[in-house]
Steps between C-alpha positions, in 0.01 A plus 500: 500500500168662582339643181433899508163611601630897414703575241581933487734582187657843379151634692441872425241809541507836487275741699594812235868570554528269770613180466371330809644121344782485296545206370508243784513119479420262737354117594307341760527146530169317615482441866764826580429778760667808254505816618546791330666807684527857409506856623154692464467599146763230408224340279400224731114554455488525129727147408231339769188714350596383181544129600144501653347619171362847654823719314590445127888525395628688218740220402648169597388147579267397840346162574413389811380137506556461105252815483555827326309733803433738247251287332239494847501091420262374775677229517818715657294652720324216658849353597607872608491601875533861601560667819533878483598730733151610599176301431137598522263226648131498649564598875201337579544152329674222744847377417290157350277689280752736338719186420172356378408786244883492397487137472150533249744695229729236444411137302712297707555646880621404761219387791450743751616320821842452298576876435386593865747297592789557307481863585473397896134676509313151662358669836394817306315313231143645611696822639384826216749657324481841742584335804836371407834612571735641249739183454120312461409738259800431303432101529176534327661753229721154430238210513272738294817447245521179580119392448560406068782279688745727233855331403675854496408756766623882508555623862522931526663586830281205675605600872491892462378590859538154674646516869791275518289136607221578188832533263604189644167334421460624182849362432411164554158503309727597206794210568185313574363533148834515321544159644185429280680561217392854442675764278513808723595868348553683788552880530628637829664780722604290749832349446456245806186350279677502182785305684322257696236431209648533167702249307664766230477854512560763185525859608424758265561890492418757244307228293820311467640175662795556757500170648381123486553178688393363875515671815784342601750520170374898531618537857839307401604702186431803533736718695370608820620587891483201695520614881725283760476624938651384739576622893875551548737675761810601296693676161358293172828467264566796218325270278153462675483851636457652122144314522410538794253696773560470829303570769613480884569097478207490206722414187340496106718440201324614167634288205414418186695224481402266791742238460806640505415761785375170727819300412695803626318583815471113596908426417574819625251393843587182530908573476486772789257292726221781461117407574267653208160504743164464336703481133185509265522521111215678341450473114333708251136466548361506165301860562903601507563355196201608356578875582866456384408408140225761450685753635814399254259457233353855583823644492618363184178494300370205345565406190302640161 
C-alpha cells in the first residue's frame, strides 16, 4: 500500500464561537487525486489553509509529507505546489520567463521546456502573460506550481470560469500529472470534475465529516432517485403507475430502488408483448448525491 503523504487527525479551530473544523480526520495516500467537498462556509478553506502552512490550528495533528506545516520547514514547502483560486503574475513577462523566475525559487526544478509542456503551453512559450486566454491563464497558474517539481500539489477550484473544451484540457493536464505520481488535493464546485478526476472524495458540512469513500461507492450507497423513460402507448400496471410521470407517450418512473422497479417493468413488458422505446436508465450523478447528503446533514445537524 502507498504510504500517506497527508495525514489530518481530530483537526480543529475556532474563529471565536465558531467552530469552522470540528474535529475531522482524514488521509491521503501518495499518488491520490482527493478531493475535499463542502458547502461555502463548510470549512473547506481553513483544513486546506492549514495544510499549506498559511493558517495555524487550535488542536490536532497535520503532516503533509512527514512535515508538521505549522513549523514553515523549507523543506515542506519546496515539495509543496499551490494553485489558488486567483493568482497575481507580471502581465508583461512571457509564459517562459515567469516559469523561469518561478523555477529560480526552488533548489531542484523542473527545466523549463518540461513544465511548458506538461501544462500544454508549447506554442505560447514566448506569448506574455496578458495576451492569453483564461483556460491559458490558468495553465501557467499550474506549471508556476509545478516549477519546484512538488510531490503534493493543492488545486482551489482549478477550472472556475473555463468554457467546457478549457475544462476538458485542464482535466487532462491534471490526469496527466497524476499519472506522474502526483498527490493532488483538489477543491471544487463542479461535481463533473470531482467525478471524472478524483480517486476518493470526503464531504464535509458545518466543520464536520458527512461522508467518505470514491465517487462511485458514494453514488451506490447513498439513497438517491434514479430516473428510468421510456416512449409507450398504453395503461402501466397499478404497480408502475405509483412512480410514474407520464407525458403523451413520454413515460418516467422515479424510483429509488432501480432494480426492482426494472425487473417489474421488463417482466411485466416482456409478458404482455409491450415495446419500452428509447428505455434509458439514468443514475445519480454524484452532484445528486452530493446535494442529498448535505441537505440531510443540514437538516439533522452534524454532530457536536
Amino acid at each position: 500500500m502507498a504510504a500517506n503523504a497527508v495525514e489530518v487527525e481530530d483537526l480543529r479551530k475556532s474563529y471565536g464561537p465558531v467552530e469552522a473544523v470540528r474535529g475531522i480526520s482524514f488521509n491521503v495516500s501518495e499518488g491520490e487525486v482527493f478531493a475535499l467537498l463542502g458547502p461555502n462556509g463548510a470549512g473547506k478553506t481553513t483544513t486546506v489553509e492549514i495544510m499549506e502552512g498559511f493558517r495555524s490550528r487550535d488542536a490536532g495533528r497535520v503532516s503533509v509529507l512527514g512535515f508538521d506545516p505549522a513549523s514553515g520547514n523549507r523543506r515542506l514547502k519546496e515539495q509543496m505546489g499551490i494553485v489558488l483560486q486567483t493568482t497575481g503574475v507580471d502581465p508583461y513577462l512571457t509564459v517562459a520567463e515567469t516559469v523561469d523566475m518561478f523555477r529560480g525559487y526552488y533548489p531542484k526544478p523542473l527545466s523549463r521546456d518540461d513544465v511548458i509542456k506538461q501544462v500544454g503551453l508549447e506554442d505560447k512559450a514566448g506569448s506574455r502573460v496578458t495576451r492569453l486566454s483564461g483556460g491559458q491563464r490558468r495553465r501557467l497558474d499550474v506549471a508556476i506550481a509545478l516549477a519546484g517539481d512538488p510531490r503534493v500539489l493543492f488545486l482551489d477550484e482549478p477550472t472556475t470560469g473555463f468554457d467546457p473544451g478549457a475544462k476538458r484540457n485542464a482535466w487532462d493536464v491534471i490526469k496527466g500529472l497524476a499519472g506522474l505520481g502526483k498527490t493532488i488535493f483538489l477543491t471544487s464546485h463542479s461535481m463533473d470534475e470531482v467525478q471524472f478526476l478524483a480517486d476518493r472524495v470526503v464531504i464535509i458540512t458545518a466543520g464536520k465529516i458527512v461522508a467518505e469513500g470514491t465517487p462511485e461507492s458514494l453514488m451506490a450507497g447513498q439513497e438517491a432517485d434514479t430516473l428510468i423513460r421510456f416512449g409507450f402507448k398504453g395503461t402501466l400496471p397499478e404497480a408502475l403507475r405509483a412512480v410514474a410521470h407520464v407525458d403523451g407517450d413520454a413515460v418516467e418512473l422515479v424510483t429509488r430502488d432501480p432494480t426492482r422497479t426494472l425487473y417489474e417493468l421488463t417482466s411485466w413488458a416482456v409478458q404482455n408483448g409491450v415495446q419500452l422505446e428509447g428505455l434509458q436508465v439514468t443514475r445519480p450523478s454524484l452532484e445528486d448525491v452530493y446535494l442529498e447528503i448535505t441537505k440531510e446533514a443540514e437538516a439533522v445537524g452534524t454532530p457536536a
